[in-house]
C-alpha positions as CSV (number, residue, x, y, z in Angstrom):
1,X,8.7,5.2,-19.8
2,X,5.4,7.3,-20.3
3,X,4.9,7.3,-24.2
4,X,8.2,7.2,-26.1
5,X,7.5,10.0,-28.8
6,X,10.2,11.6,-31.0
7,X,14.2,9.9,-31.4
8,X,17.3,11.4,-32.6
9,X,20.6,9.0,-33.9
10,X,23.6,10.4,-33.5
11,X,26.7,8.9,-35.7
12,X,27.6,6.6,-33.2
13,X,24.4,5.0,-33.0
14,X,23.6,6.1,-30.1
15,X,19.4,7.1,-29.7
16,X,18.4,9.8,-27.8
17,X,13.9,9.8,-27.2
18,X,11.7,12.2,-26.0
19,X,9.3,10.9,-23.2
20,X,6.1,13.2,-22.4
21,X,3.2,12.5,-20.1
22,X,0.7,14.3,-22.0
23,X,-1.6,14.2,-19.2
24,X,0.2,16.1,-16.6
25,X,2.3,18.4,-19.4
26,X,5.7,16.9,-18.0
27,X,8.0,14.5,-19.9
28,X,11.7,12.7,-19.5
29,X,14.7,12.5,-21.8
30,X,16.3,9.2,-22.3
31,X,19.6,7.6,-24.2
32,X,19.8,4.1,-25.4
33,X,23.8,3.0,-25.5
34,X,24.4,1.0,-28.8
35,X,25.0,-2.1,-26.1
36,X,20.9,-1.5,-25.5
37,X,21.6,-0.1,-21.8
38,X,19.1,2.8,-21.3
39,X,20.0,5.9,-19.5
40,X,17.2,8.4,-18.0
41,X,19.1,11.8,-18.8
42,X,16.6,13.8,-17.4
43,X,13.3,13.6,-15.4
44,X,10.3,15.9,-14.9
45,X,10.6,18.3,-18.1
46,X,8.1,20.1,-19.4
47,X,6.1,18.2,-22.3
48,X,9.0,16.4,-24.3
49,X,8.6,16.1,-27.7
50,X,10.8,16.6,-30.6
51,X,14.6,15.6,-30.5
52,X,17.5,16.5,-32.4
53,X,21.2,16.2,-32.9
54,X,23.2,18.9,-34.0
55,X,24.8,18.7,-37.2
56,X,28.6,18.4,-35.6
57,X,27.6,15.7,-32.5
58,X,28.1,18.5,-30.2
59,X,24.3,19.3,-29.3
60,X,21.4,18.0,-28.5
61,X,18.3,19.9,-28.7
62,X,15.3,19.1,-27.1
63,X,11.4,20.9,-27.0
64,X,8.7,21.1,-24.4
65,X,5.4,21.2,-26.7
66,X,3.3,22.8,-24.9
67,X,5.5,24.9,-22.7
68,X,7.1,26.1,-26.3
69,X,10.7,26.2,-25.0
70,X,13.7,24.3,-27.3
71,X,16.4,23.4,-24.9
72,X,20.0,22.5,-25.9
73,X,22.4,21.0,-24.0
74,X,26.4,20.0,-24.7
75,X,27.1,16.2,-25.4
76,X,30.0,14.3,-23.7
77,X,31.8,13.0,-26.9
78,X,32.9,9.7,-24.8
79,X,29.5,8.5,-22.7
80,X,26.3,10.5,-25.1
81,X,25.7,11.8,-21.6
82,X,24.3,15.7,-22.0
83,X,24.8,18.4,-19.3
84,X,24.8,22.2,-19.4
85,X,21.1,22.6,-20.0
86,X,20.7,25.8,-21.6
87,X,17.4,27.4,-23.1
88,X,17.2,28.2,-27.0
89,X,14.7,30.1,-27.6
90,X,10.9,30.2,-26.6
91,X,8.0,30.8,-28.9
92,X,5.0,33.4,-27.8
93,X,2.1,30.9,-29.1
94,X,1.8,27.5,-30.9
95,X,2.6,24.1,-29.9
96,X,6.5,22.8,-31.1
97,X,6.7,18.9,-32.1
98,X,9.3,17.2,-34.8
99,X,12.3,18.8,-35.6
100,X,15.7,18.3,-37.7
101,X,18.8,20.0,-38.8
102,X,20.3,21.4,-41.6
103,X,23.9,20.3,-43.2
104,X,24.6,24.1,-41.6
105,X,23.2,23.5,-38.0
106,X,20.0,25.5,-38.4
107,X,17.1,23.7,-36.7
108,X,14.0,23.0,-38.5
109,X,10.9,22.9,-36.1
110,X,7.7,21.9,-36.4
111,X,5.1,24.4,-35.2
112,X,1.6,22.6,-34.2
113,X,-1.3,24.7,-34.9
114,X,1.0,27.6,-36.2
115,X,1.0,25.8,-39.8
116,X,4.6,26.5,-40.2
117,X,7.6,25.2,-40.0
118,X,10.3,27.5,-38.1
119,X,13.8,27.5,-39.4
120,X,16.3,28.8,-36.0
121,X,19.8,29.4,-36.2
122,X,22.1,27.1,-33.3
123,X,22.1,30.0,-32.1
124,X,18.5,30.3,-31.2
125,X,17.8,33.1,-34.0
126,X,14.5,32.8,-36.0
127,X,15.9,32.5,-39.7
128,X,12.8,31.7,-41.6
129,X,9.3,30.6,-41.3
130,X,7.7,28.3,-43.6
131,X,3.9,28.8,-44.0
132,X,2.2,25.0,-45.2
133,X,-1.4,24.6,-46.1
134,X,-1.9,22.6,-42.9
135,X,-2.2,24.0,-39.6
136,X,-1.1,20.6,-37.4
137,X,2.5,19.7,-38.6
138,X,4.2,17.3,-36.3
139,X,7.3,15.5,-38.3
140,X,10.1,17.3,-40.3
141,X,12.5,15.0,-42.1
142,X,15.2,15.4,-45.1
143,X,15.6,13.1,-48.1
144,X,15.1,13.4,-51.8
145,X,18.6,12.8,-54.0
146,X,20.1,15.7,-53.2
147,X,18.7,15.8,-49.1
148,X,17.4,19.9,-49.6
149,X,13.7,18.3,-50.1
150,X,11.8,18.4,-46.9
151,X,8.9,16.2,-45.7
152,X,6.7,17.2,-43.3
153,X,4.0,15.4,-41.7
154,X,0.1,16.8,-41.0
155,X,-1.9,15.6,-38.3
156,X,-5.4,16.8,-39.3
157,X,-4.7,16.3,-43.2
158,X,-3.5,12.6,-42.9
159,X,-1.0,13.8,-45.6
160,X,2.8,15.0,-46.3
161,X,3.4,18.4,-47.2
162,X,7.0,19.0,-49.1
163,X,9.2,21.9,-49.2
164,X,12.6,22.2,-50.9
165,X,15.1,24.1,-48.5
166,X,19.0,25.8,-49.6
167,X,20.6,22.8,-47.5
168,X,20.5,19.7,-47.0
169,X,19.8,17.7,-44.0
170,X,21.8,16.3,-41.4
171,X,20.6,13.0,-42.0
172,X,21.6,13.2,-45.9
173,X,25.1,14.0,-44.5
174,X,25.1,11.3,-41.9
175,X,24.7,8.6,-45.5
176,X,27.1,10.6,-48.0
């Protein structure tokens, strides 16, 4: 591995990480089994970072920071193996790192530099963006008692900006 960056857990257990190689802008995907076997899915990406499963186990969404582009691909429900590679959407400007999903599927993204987070639709429709004081965000996560609070990490600020959102997260869901 280069530089293991951003995980996703599906219900399973299973852990899917993004790999980049910040150096040459290119990154891997992998899968670790829940027997600890690890499975490269995917070789010479663009700049892997954040990592997500969809809400119903049937996606996986990965970005390429720098190359802005969220891909999603279909999950084999027996082996966590991914295939049908498929582009999302891809932003105009601004770096993409951490992101999660809502109870509803909608994929919350972190926009590095941008100062926002950017709320897409699983069907790779921009739905809302939310403006934070920082510019550098680079971690989205769910939690509070009801899971609609959202925490979001800044790079340059050292410091966790929050947000309350309509749903709830995927990971709330994953507990209840």
């Amino acid at each position: 591995m280069n530089q293991p960056n951003d995980i996703a857990i599906a219900k399973s257990g299973v852990i899917y990480a993004s790999d980049p190689k910040w150096a040459d802008n290119t990154g891997n995907l992998w899968k670790i089994a829940t027997d600890g076997a690890v499975t490269l899915l995917e070789a010479d990406m663009g700049t892997t970072n954040g990592v997500e499963v969809s809400t119903d186990e049937k996606h996986l969404y990965v970005n390429e920071s720098v190359q802005r582009k969220v891909w999603k691909y279909d999950i084999d429900k027996n082996t966590g193996a991914v295939k049908n590679k498929r582009l999302l959407i891809e932003f105009p400007d601004h770096g993409l790192d951490g992101m999660r999903c809502d109870v509803d599927g909608n994929l919350y993204i972190a926009r590095y530099a941008a100062g926002e987070v950017t709320v897409v639709s699983p069907h790779g429709t921009v739905i809302e963006r939310i403006k934070l004081k920082g510019q550098k965000p680079t971690n989205v996560a769910f939690g509070g008692a009801d899971g609609k609070t959202v925490y979001v990490t800044l790079q340059e600020r050292g410091a966790i900006e929050t947000f309350r959102s309509e749903r709830a997260g995927r990971e709330w869901l994953l507990q209840q």
